[in-house]
N, C-alpha and C positions, 0 to 999 in steps of 0.2 A: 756696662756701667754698674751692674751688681757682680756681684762676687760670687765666683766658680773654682770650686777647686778640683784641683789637677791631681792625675794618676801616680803622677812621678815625682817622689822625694817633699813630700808634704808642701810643694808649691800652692798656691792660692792666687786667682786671678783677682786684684782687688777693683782695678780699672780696665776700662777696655771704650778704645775709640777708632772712629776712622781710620788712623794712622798705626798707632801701637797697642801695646799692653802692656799692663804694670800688673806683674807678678811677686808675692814673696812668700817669704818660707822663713822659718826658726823664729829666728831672735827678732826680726824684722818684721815678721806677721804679727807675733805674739804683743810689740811694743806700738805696734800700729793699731790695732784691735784697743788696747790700753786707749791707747789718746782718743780712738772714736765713741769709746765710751766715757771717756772724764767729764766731770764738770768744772775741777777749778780755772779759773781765766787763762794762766798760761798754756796750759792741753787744749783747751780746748780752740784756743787761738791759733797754737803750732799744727794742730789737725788739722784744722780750714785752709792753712797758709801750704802744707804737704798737700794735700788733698787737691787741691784749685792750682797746682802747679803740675802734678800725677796725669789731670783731665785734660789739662792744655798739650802734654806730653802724649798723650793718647790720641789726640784730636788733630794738631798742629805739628809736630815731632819734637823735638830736643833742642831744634836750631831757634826756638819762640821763647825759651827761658833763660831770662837772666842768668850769668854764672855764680849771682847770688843765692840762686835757689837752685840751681842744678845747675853740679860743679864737676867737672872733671879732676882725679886727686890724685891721678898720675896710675901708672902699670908695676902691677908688684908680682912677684915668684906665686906660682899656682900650687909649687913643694912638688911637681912633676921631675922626673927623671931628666925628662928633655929640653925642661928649662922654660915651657910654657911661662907664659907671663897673662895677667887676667889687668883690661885696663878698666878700673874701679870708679864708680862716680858715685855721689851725693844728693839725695832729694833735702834742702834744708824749709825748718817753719820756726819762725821763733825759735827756742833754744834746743830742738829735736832735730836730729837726723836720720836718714834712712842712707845704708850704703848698699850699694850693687853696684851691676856690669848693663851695657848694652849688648844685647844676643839678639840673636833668631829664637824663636820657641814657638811652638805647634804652626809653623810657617809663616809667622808676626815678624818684623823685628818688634823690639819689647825692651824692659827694665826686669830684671828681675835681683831684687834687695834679699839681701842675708842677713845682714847684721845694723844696729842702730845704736844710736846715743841718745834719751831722751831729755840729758840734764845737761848741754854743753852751756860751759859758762867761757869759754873762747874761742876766737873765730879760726883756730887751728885743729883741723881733721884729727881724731886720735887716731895716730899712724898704727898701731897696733891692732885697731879694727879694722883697718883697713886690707894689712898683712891677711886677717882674718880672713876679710871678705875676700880675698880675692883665692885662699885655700879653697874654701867653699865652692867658689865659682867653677872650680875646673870643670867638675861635670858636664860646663854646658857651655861651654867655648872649645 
């Protein structure tokens, strides 16, 4: 339930439950940290709303959450040679998202988020972070 971080590639355990872990790193840690420390109403809303759905996904698994709030946003190119493909999901809170993969990690399955939007003003994924995240992910798929 607190925060541990990992050896490998600036990961960050930010949850951790019965069932899984939610891990992240970069863009994804750094914009997460942002909203658990804000105070204006929407941060702080979108953090509770990421936050209370992270716990549920930790404790319950992935199959408990609305695809309102955790989305699956389709499988995109890893930039691998061999054509890997990384299939990408969404923690959503109010107008913030968190994007990552479902993996194995330190023998969990888990979340672990790369990249995020914390300004979405529409209910369409930016595909381009997406493409991102899922570069990212090769490492660990």
């Amino acid at each position: 339930k607190s925060s541990q971080k990992g050896s490998d590639g600036g990961l960050e355990k930010v949850v951790s439950g019965r069932l899984c872990d939610v891990w992240l790193a970069g863009e994804a840690l750094f914009a997460y940290r942002q909203l658990e420390k804000a105070t204006d109403e929407n941060s702080v809303k979108a953090f509770k709303q990421i936050k209370r759905w992270m716990d549920i996904f930790c404790e319950r698994g992935p199959d408990n959450i609305p695809d309102t709030h955790f989305k699956h946003q389709g499988s995109f190119s890893c930039g691998s040679r061999d054509g890997r493909q990384a299939t990408v999901f969404e923690f959503k809170g109010w107008q913030a998202r968190i994007y990552g993969i479902q993996t194995r990690h330190e023998n969990r399955r888990c979340f672990i988020g790369f990249r995020a939007d914390l300004s979405k003003k529409q209910n369409k994924a930016n595909r381009n972070k997406l493409e991102v995240t899922a570069k990212d992910a090769a490492a660990y798929i």
